[in-house]
C-alpha positions in Angstrom: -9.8 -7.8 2.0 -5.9 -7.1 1.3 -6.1 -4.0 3.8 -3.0 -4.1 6.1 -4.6 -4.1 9.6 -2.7 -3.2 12.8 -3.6 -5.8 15.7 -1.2 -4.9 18.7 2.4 -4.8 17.2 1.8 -6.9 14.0 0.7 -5.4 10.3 -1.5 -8.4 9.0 -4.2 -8.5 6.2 -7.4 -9.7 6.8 -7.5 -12.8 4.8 -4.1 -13.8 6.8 -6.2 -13.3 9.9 -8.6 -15.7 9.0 -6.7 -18.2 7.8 -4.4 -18.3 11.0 -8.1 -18.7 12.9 -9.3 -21.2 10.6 -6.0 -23.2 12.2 -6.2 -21.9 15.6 -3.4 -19.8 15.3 -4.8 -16.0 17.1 -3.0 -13.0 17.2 -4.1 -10.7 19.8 -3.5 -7.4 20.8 -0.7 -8.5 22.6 1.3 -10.3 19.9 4.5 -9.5 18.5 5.7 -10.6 14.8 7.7 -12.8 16.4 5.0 -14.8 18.1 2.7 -15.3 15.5 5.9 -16.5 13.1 6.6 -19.1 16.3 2.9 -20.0 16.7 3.0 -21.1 12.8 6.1 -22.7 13.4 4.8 -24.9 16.2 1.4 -25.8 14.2 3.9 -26.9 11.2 6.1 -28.9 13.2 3.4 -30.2 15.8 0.4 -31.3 13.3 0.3 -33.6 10.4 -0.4 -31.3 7.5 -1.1 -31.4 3.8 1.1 -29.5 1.2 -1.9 -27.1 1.0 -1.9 -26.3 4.2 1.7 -26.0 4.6 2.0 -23.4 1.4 -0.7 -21.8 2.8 1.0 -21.1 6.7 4.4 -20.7 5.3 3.1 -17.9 2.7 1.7 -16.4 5.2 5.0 -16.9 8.0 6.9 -15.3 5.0 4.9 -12.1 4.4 5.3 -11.7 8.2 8.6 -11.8 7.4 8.7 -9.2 4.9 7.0 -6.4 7.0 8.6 -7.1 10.0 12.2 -6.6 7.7 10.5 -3.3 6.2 8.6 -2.2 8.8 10.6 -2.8 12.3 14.3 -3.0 10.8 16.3 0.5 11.1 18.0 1.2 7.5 
């Protein structure tokens, strides 16, 4: 369940996946990093949340983070 999958331009685990569903939050073949870090963005800013749920999108906005900084950025 911590397998790094590989849906259209983004690296994401599976239990990431399903929490972004669980919120409505999809990332299709389509989606870039980018957009799935703006989609959790909007949800945070756009719907009254509890800490939990916050921590939980954040977490996962901040992974995103990480692999797009190891995985995109030329060193």
């Amino acid at each position: 369940m911590n397998e790094l999958k590989k849906i259209g331009n983004v690296l994401i685990k599976d239990w990431q996946i399903e929490v972004l569903n669980k919120y409505g939050i999809k990332v299709s073949p389509n989606s870039t990093i980018d957009e799935v870090i703006f989609l959790i963005d909007n949800y945070l800013n756009g719907s009254d949340v509890s800490d939990e749920e916050y921590d939980e999108l954040d977490n996962i906005a901040r992974d995103l983070m990480e692999v797009k900084y190891y995985w995109q950025t030329k060193k």
